[in-house]
Phi, psi and omega in degrees: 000156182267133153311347179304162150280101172303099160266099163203171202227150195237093133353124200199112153290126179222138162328138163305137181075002183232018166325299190292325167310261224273008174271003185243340175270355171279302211293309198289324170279326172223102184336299200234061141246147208275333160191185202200129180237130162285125155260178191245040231144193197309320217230092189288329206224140141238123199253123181266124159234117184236119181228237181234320190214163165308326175303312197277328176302319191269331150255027169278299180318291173313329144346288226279265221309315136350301168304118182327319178274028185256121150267314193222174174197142184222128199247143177239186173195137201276147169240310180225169194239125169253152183257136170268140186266170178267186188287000000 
């Protein structure tokens, strides 16, 4: 098995008013997403996840997508991670 990681975050529209709700039932609830941000703009939930496979990310993601109170979700899913250097 691989050391890799699977990263990504999912973009998440919620019913008016239960932002705060269903960004504390991700945390509280699904081992490996790693946090979760109310936003401002198009796009109310930013869902951090990192887990071991694609397999285990696509049913994380069918979770998520599965709560009522989510209308739509757009998943970005990380391939390399770069570090940027200082001066």
């Amino acid at each position: 098995m691989s050391n890799l990681t699977v990263k990504a975050y999912v973009l998440a529209i919620v019913k008016k008013g239960t932002e705060h709700r269903v960004a504390e039932a991700l945390r509280e609830n699904e081992e490996d997403v790693v946090d979760v941000l109310v936003t401002y703009g198009v796009w109310d939930l930013v869902i951090r996840i990192e887990t071991s496979s694609m397999e285990k990310l696509d049913k994380i993601v069918t979770v998520i997508r599965q709560i009522p109170e989510i209308e739509q979700t757009h998943t970005l899913i990380g391939f390399k991670n770069t570090q940027i250097e200082g001066p």
